[in-house]
Phi, psi and omega in degrees: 000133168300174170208159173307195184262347152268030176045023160255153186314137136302115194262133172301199179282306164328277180290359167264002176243341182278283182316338196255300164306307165317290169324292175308320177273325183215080196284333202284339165284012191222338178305128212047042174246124151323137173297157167248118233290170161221354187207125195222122167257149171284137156335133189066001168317136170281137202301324159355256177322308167317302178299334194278001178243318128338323191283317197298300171334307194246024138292276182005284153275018171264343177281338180266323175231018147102178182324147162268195172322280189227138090000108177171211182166152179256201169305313184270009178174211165249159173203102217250138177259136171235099161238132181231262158245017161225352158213158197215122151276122143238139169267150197245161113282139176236149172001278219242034191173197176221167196216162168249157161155152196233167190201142167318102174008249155355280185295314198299312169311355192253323159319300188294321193288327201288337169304279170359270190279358160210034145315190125116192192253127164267354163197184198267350160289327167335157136263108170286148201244046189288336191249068148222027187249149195297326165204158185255330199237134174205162215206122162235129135272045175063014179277172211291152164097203197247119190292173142315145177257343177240150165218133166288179205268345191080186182259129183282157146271134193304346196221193160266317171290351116257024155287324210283329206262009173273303203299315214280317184326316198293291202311322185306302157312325156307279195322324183272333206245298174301330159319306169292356172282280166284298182140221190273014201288147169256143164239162208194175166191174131224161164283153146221171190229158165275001154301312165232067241283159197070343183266151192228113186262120166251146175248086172265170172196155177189153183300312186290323186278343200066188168271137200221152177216144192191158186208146187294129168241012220282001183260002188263148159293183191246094198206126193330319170303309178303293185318341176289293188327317221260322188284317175292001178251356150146341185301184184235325163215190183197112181245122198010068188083010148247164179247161205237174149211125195232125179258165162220005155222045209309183182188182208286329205269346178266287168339297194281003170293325209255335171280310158328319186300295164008288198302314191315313209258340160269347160292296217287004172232031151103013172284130165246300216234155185303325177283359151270019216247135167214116181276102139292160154046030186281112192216160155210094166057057147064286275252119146108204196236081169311130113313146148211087228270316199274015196252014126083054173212177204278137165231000000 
């Protein structure tokens, strides 16, 4: 058996579902007991390599106590819910792992709304604290136990710099996180701005497709030049007036590549401030309630 950098055990996969059962069924024997690791990745592990060693862990336990709640994930991991109005099993992600552990509704959730609402950056000089919020991303399908009767609101971002480090947080977690979760379902929005009001940049991820990025251009002319322009801010191709960039196997360096692209491209068409900003038509495959608490504009 493995162990932390404190030398408490790692539950194999087996045993993180045994235990994961145990958490579910009878929780009051466990309530305010520290999580328990389930997981350990080495510095620099690739989001890859993360998510394929998550998939064994929380295969494990969705074959022992079945689908969760809610879905999701922060900056350090996935953060996955089995929940009802008297306990919540979370599986966590951390830097360098993964954690089990179960908690009274109520508190944990009351915790979480108050980081929310009075965290963050208060100006755009701040460091915003998009990768300490408990989870950026969260996905209800309707699954067995009981959703929330309250949703925050998410975190705004204070600046364009910092939305750009909420998009690369957000895209990044996809990619290590969702697959496993979902499958092959992809999730996506778009942008628009009140600066340039109709034009739209969508942003997807999907295991099979990777990651795309892509913007209505069908109003620019059509010309070598525009086309030089569209390529030095970083696009890649262009299908019938949109311009495109497709990463297919992404990493953390792709991600943040791609949110630069974004960020890039509604400044150069008149965007200043994050609040002009709205994450539209935001699904994961039509099925359910995307949240993106962490993705730090109005949706």
């Amino acid at each position: 058996m493995e162990t932390t950098g404190t030398n408490q055990p790692i539950l194999r996969p087996s045993e993180a579902a045994e235990f994961a059962m145990a958490l579910h069924e009878a929780p009051g024997a466990y309530l305010g007991y520290g999580p328990v690791p389930v997981l350990a990745h080495a510095p620099h592990t690739t989001l890859r390599m993360r998510r394929e060693a998550f998939r064994e862990v929380y295969g494990a336990i969705v074959a022992r106590i079945g689908e969760p709640t809610l879905y999701g994930g922060s900056a350090s991991g996935p953060h996955v819910r089995w929940r009802d109005a008297e306990r919540i099993v979370l599986l966590a992600g951390r830097p360098h792992g993964a954690e089990l552990s179960v908690h009274r509704t109520d508190a944990l959730e009351a915790e979480e709304m108050r980081i929310f609402q009075w965290g963050g950056a208060w100006s755009a000089d701040e460091q915003h604290d998009f990768d300490l919020l408990p989870y950026i991303w969260q996905l209800d399908r309707s699954g067995p136990g009981e959703p929330p009767t309250e949703r925050t609101a998410g975190r705004m971002a204070s600046s364009l710099r910092h939305f750009e480090s909420a998009l690369t947080l957000l895209l990044t977690a996809w990619v290590e996180q969702l697959a496993v979760q979902v499958g092959g379902d992809w999730a996506g929005f778009s942008l628009t701005s009140g600066a340039d009001r109709g034009r739209q940049i969508h942003v997807s991820y999907a295991l099979a497709e990777g990651l795309q990025v892509s913007v209505d251009d069908r109003d620019g002319e059509d010309g070598e030049e525009r086309a030089r322009m569209m390529q030095n801010r970083g696009w890649h191709s262009c299908d019938r007036g949109w311009w495109q960039a497709e990463f297919p196997e992404p990493e953390r360096a792709e991600a943040a590549e791609a949110a630069r692209l974004a960020i890039a491209e509604l400044r150069a068409r008149g965007t200043r401030e994050p609040k002009e900003l709205r994450a539209r038509d935001v699904s994961c495959k039509d099925r359910g309630e995307l949240l993106l608490p962490g993705l730090g504009v109005r949706h």
